[in-house]
C-alpha positions as CSV (number, residue, x, y, z in Angstrom):
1,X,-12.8,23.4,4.5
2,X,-9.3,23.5,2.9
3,X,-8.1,21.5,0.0
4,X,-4.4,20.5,0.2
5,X,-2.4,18.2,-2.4
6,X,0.7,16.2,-0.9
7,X,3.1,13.6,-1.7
8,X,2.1,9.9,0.0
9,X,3.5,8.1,2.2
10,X,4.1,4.4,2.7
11,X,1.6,5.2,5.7
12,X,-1.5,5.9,3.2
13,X,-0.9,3.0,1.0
14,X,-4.3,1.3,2.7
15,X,-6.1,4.2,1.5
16,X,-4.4,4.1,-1.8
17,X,-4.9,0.5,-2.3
18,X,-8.9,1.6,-1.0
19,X,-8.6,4.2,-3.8
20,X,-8.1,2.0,-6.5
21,X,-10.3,-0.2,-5.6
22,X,-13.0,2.1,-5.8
23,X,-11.8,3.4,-9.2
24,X,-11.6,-0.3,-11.1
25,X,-15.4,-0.3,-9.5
26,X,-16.4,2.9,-10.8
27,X,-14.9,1.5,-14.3
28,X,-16.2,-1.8,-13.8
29,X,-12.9,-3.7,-13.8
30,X,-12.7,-4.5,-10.3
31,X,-12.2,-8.3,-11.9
32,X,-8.5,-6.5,-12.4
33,X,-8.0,-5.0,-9.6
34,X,-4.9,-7.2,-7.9
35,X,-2.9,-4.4,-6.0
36,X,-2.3,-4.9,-2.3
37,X,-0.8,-2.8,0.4
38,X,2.4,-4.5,0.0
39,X,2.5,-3.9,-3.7
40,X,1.9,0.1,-3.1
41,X,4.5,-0.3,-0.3
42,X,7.1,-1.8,-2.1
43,X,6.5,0.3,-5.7
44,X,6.2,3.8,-4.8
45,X,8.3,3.8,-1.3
46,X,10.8,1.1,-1.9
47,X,14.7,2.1,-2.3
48,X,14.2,3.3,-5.8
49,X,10.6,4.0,-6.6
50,X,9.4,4.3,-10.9
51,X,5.8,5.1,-10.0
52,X,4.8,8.3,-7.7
53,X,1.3,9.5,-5.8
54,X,-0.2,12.9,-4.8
55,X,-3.0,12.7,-2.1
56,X,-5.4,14.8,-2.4
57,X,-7.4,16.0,1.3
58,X,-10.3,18.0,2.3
59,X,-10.0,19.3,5.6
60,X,-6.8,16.8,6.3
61,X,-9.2,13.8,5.1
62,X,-8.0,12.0,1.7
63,X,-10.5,12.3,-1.0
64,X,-8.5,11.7,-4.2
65,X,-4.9,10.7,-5.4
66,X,-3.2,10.6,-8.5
67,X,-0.8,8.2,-9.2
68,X,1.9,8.7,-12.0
69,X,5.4,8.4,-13.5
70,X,7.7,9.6,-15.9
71,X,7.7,8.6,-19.4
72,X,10.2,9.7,-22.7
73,X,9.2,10.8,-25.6
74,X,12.0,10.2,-28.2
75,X,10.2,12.9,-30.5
76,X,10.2,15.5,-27.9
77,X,13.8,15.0,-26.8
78,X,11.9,15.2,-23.2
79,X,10.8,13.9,-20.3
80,X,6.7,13.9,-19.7
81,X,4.7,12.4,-17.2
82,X,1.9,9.6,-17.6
83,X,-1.4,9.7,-15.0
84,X,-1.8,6.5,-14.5
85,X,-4.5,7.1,-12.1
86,X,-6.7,10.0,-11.1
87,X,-9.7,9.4,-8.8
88,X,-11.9,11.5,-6.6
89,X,-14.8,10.3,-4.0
90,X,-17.9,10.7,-5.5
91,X,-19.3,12.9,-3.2
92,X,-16.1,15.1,-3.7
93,X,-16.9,15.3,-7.3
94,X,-17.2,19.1,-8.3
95,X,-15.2,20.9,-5.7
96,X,-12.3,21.4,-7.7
97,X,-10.3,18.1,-6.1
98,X,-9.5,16.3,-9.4
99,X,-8.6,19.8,-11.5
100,X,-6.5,20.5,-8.1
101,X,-4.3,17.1,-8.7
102,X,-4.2,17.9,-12.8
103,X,-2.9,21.2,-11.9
104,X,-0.6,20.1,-9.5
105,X,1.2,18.0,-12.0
106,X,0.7,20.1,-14.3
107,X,2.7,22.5,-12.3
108,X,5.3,19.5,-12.0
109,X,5.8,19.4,-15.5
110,X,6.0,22.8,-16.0
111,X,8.8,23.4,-13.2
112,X,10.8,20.5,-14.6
113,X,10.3,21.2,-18.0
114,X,9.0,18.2,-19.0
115,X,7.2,17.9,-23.1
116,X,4.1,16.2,-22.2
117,X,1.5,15.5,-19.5
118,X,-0.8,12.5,-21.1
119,X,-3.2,9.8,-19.5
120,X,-5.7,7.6,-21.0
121,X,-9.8,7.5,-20.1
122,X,-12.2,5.2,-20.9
123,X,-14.2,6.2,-24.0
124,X,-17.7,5.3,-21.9
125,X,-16.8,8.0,-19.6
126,X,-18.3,11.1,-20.9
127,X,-18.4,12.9,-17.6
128,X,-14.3,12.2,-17.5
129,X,-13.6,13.2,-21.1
130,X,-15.9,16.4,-20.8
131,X,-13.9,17.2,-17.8
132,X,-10.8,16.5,-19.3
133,X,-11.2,18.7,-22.5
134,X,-12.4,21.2,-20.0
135,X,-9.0,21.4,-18.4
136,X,-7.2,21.6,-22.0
137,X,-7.0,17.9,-22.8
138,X,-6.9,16.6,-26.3
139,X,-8.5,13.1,-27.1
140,X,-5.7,11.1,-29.0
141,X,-8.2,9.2,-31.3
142,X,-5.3,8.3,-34.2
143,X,-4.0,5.6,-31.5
144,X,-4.5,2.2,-30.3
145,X,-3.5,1.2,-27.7
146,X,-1.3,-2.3,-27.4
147,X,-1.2,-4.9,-24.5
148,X,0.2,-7.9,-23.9
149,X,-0.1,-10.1,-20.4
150,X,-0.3,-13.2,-18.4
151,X,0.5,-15.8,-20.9
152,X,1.2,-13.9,-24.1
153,X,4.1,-11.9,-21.7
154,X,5.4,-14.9,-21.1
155,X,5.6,-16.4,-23.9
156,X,7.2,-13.1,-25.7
157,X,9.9,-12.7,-23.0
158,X,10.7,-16.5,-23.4
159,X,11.8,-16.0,-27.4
């Protein structure tokens, strides 16, 4: 079998959608999980798309994607890319399909020279972080990160 990495299409954005679902299971926030098809559709193949997606296929079936876009770092001077998303099928696990999408925009970033490749992980997640520091990553423990939502967004954006 052949692993291939490509760009989606607004074709896959069931399987995408099918994707995410499984990874807000696997981190046990499926209770967030709200994207639809049309939402994919719209966001990463509408007129002027912010967010992006690489499939990731074993023997032309999809077994992973990543889903990212590009970030500024006013340090840097630079343009870097955020991972919003990386996810492989469990049975895939181990055949190189997830370090074949970090490479991949890795690659990306290098081509384009772009400062910085970053993405968060759960802190729970040992296999991920292990994996992660495996592929050169370096755990950013010196920040926290900030959110603000539903009500508390609104009420900001209303001052």
């Amino acid at each position: 079998m052949t692993l291939t990495i490509r760009t989606a299409k607004a074709d896959d954005a069931a399987q995408i959608v099918s994707f995410i679902d499984a990874l807000a299971a696997y981190e046990k926030l499926s209770h967030e999980a709200k994207a639809s098809e049309v939402d994919i559709v719209r966001d990463l193949f509408g007129a002027d798309p912010k967010v992006f997606c690489e499939i990731a296929e074993w023997g032309g079936k999809p077994v992973g994607f990543a889903l990212w876009f590009y970030t500024y770092s006013t340090f840097q001077g630079r343009h870097g890319i955020w991972l919003e998303d990386l996810y492989v099928d469990p049975e895939m696990r181990g055949n190189g399909v997830g370090k074949a999408l970090l490479q991949h925009l890795a690659q990306r970033c290098v081509a384009e020279s772009l400062g910085r490749f970053e993405w968060w992980v759960l802190n729970w997640n040992t296999p991920s972080i292990e994996f992660y520091k495996a592929q050169g990553g370096v755990m950013q423990d010196e920040w926290t990160k900030v959110r603000v939502e539903g009500a508390e967004l609104a009420k900001l954006g209303a001052r």
